[in-house]
MARKOLKOL-877618 format. One line per field, with one value per residue: chain; residue number from 1; x, y, z of N, C-alpha, C in turn; residue in one letter. Coordinates in Angstrom, 3 decimals. Layout:
// MARKOLKOL-877618
mol <- [A / ...]
seq <- [NUM / ...]
nx <- [X / ...]
ny <- [Y / ...]
nz <- [Z / ...]
cax <- [X / ...]
cay <- [Y / ...]
caz <- [Z / ...]
cx <- [X / ...]
cy <- [Y / ...]
cz <- [Z / ...]
type <- [A / ...]
This chain:
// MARKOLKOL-877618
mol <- [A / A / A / A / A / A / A / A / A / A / A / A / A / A / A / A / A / A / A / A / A / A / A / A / A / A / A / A / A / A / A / A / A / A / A / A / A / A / A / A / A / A / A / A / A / A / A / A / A / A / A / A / A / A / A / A / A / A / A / A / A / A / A / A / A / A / A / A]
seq <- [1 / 2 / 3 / 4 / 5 / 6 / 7 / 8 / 9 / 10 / 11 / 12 / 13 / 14 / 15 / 16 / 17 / 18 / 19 / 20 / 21 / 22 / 23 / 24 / 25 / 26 / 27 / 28 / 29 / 30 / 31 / 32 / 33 / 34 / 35 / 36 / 37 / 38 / 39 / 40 / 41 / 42 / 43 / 44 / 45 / 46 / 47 / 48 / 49 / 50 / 51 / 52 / 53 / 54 / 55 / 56 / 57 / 58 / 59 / 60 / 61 / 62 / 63 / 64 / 65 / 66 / 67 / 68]
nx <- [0.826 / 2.016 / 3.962 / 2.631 / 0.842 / 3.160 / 4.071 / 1.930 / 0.943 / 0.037 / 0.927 / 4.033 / 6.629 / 7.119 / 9.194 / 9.334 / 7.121 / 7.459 / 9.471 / 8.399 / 6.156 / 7.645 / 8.714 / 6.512 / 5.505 / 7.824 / 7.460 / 4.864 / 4.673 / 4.091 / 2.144 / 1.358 / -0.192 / -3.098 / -3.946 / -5.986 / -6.919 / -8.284 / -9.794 / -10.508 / -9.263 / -6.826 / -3.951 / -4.349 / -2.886 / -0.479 / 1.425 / 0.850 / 2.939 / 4.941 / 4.049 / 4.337 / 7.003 / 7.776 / 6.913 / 8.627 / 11.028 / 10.669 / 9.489 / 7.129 / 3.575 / 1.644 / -1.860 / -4.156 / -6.610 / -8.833 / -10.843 / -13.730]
ny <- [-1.170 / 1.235 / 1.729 / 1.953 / 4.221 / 6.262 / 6.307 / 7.242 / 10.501 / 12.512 / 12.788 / 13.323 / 14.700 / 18.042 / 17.912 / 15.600 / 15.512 / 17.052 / 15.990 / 13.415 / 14.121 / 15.252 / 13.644 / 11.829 / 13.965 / 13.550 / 10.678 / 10.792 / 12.433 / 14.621 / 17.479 / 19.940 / 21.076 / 21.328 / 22.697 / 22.128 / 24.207 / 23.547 / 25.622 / 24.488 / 22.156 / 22.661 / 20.995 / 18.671 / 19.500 / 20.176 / 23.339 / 26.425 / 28.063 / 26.085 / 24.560 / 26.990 / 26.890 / 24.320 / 24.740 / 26.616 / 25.457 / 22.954 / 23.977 / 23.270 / 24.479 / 25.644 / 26.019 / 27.190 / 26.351 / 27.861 / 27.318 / 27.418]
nz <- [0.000 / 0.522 / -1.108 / -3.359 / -2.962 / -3.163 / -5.451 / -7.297 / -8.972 / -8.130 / -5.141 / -6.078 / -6.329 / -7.329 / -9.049 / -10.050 / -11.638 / -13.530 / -14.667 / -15.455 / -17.400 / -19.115 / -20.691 / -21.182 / -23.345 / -25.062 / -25.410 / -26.765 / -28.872 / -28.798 / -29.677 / -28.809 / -25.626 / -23.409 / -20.241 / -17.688 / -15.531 / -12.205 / -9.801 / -6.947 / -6.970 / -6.599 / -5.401 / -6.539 / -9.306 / -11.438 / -10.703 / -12.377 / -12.707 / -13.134 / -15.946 / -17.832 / -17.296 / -18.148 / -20.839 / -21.799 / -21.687 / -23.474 / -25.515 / -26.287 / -27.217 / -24.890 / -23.279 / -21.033 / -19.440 / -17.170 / -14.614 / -11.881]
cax <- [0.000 / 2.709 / 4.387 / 1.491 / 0.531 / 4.453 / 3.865 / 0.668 / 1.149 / -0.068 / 2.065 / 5.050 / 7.180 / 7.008 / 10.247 / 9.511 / 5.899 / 7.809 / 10.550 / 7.104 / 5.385 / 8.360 / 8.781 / 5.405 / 5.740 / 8.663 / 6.917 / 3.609 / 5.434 / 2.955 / 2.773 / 0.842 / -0.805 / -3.988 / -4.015 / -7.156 / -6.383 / -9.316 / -9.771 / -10.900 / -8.298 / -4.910 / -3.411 / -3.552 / -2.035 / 1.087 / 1.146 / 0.981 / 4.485 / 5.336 / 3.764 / 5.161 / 8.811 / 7.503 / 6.615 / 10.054 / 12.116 / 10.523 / 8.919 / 5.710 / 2.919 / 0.355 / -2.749 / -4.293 / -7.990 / -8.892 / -12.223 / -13.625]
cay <- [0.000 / 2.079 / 1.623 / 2.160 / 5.983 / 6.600 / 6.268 / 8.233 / 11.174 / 13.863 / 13.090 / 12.825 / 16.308 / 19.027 / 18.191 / 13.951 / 15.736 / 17.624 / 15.244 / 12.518 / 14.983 / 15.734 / 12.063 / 11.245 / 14.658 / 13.010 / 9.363 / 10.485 / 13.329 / 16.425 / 18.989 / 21.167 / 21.356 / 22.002 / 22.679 / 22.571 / 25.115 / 23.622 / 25.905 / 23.700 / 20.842 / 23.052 / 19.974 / 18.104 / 19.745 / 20.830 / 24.751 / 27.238 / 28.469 / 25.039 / 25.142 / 28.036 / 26.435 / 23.250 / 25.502 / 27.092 / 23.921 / 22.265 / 24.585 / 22.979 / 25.668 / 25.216 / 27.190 / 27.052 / 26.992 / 28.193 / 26.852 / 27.647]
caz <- [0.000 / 0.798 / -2.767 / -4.109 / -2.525 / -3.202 / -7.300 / -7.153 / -9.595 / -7.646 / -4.331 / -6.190 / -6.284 / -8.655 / -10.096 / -10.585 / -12.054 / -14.827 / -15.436 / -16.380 / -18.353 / -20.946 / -21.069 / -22.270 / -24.654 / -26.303 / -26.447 / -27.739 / -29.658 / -28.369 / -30.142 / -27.750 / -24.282 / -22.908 / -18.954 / -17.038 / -13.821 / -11.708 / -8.507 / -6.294 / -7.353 / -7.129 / -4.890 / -7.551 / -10.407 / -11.681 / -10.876 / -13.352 / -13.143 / -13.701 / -16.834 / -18.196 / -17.289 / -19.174 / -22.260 / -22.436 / -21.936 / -24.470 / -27.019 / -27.085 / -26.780 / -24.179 / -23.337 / -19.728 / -19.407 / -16.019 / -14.019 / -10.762]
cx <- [0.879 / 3.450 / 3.622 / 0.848 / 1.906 / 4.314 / 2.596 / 1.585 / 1.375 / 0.363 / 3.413 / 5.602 / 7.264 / 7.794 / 10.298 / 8.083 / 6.282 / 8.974 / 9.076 / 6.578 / 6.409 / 8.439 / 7.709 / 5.070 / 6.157 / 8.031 / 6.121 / 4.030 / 4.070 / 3.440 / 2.113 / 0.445 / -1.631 / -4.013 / -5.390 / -6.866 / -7.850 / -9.151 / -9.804 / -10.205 / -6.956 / -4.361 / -3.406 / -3.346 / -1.250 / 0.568 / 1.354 / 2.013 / 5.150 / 5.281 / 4.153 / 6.671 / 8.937 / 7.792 / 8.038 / 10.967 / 11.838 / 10.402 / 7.926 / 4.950 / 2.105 / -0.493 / -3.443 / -6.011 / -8.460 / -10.370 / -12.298 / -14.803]
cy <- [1.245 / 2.529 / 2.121 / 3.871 / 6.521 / 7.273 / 6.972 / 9.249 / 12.479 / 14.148 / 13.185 / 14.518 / 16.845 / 18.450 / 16.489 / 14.401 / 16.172 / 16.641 / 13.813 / 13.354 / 15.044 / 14.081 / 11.758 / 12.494 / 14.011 / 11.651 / 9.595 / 11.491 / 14.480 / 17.367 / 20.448 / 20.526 / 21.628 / 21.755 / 22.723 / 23.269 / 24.915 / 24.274 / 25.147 / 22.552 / 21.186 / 21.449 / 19.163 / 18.031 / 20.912 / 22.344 / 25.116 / 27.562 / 27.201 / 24.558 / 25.408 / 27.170 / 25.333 / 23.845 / 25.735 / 26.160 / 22.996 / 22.633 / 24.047 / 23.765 / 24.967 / 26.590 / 26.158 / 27.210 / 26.821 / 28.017 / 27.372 / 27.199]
cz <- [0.000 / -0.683 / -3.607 / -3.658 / -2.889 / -4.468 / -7.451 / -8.052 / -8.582 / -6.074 / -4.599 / -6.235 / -7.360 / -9.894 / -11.115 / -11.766 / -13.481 / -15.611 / -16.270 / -17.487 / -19.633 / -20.986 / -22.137 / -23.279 / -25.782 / -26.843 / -27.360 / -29.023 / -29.840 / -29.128 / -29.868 / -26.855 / -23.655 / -20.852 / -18.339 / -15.734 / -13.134 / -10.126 / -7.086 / -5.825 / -6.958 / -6.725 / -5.740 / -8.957 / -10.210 / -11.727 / -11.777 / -13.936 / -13.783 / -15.278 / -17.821 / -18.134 / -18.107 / -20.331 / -22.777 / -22.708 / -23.117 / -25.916 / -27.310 / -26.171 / -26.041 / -24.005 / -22.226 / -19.644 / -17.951 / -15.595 / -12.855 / -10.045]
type <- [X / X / X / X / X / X / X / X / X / X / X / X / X / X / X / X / X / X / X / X / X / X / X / X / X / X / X / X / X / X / X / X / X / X / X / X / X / X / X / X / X / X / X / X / X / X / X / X / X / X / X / X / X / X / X / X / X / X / X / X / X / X / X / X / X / X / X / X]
């Protein structure tokens, strides 16, 4: 059980969150981004700034659609 809450996405740290994400960029070969920013949810998703730091490192555009 413990293994198992460890590997969970959205306890894992910012930086294991962005190093997955370009991963499965490069497998599926993305060529953009859509974010959902749900208010309610922040805890579990990747912040905004994060994001943004994704975008630049990679060069694939994203666009953020913000809920509340």
């Amino acid at each position: 059980m413990a293994r198992a809450y460890t590997e969970l996405f959205i306890v894992r740290s910012d930086e294991a969150k962005e190093t997955y994400i370009k991963n499965m960029l490069k497998f599926f070969k993305v060529d953009g981004i859509i974010y959902h920013d749900a208010k309610p949810a922040q805890q579990l998703q990747l912040p905004l700034r994060h994001a943004q730091r994704l975008e630049k490192q990679t060069g694939i555009p994203s666009l953020t659609i913000t809920a509340t």
